[in-house]
C-alpha positions, 0 to 999 in steps of 0.5 A: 446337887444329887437329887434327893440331898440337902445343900449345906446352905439349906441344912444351915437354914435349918439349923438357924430356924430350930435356934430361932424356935428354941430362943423363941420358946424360951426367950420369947424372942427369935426374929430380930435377936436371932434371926436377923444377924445370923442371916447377914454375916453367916449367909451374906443377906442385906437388911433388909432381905434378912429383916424380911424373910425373918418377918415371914419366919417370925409369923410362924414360929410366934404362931406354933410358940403362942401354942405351945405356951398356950398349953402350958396357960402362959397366954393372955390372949386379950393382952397379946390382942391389946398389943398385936392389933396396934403393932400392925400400924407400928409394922406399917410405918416401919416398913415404910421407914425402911425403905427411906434409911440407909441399910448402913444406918439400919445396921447402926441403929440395930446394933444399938438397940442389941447393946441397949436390951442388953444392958437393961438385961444386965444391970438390975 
């Protein structure tokens, strides 16, 4: 690689982030329903290096996201804060849970989860 120029593996990541970011804003999503999949079959990542390193683009991108809706008054940071303090223990035990299952199984129950919001999203 000529010093200077982005690899094609480097611009993709990019790209990724920016639609992370946009689901993000919109959705209020980006991690899991973006992040994650795009890592595993476009950059060839396992579980659970894809669920970590969206874990550390999550913190980020939910930061500048809590922001920027922030401005526009859609925050309700003592509820974001009734929410996030406990999620720290459930983050804890999932990680914990990780390490214990399959990546297979992961996968799986991942999948079903994907299918599950989307369903509940579609059928009124």
């Amino acid at each position: 690689m000529a010093r200077g120029r982005l690899s094609d593996r480097t611009l993709k990541l990019a790209a990724l982030g920016t639609a992370a970011g946009a689901f993000s804003g919109v959705f209020g999503v980006g991690g899991g329903s973006v992040i994650v999949p795009l890592l595993i079959f476009a950059f060839a990542y396992g579980e659970r290096e894809a669920t970590g390193t969206s874990m550390l683009a999550i913190v980020l991108i939910g930061a500048l996201a809590a922001i920027a809706q922030g401005f526009y008054g859609n925050v309700e940071l003592l509820k974001g804060v009734l929410i996030g303090i406990p999620a720290i223990g459930g983050v804890i035990a999932g990680t914990a849970l990780q390490r214990r299952v399959s990546e297979r199984s992961i996968s799986i129950l991942f999948a079903a989860l994907l299918v599950l919001v989307a369903l509940e999203l579609l059928i009124p």
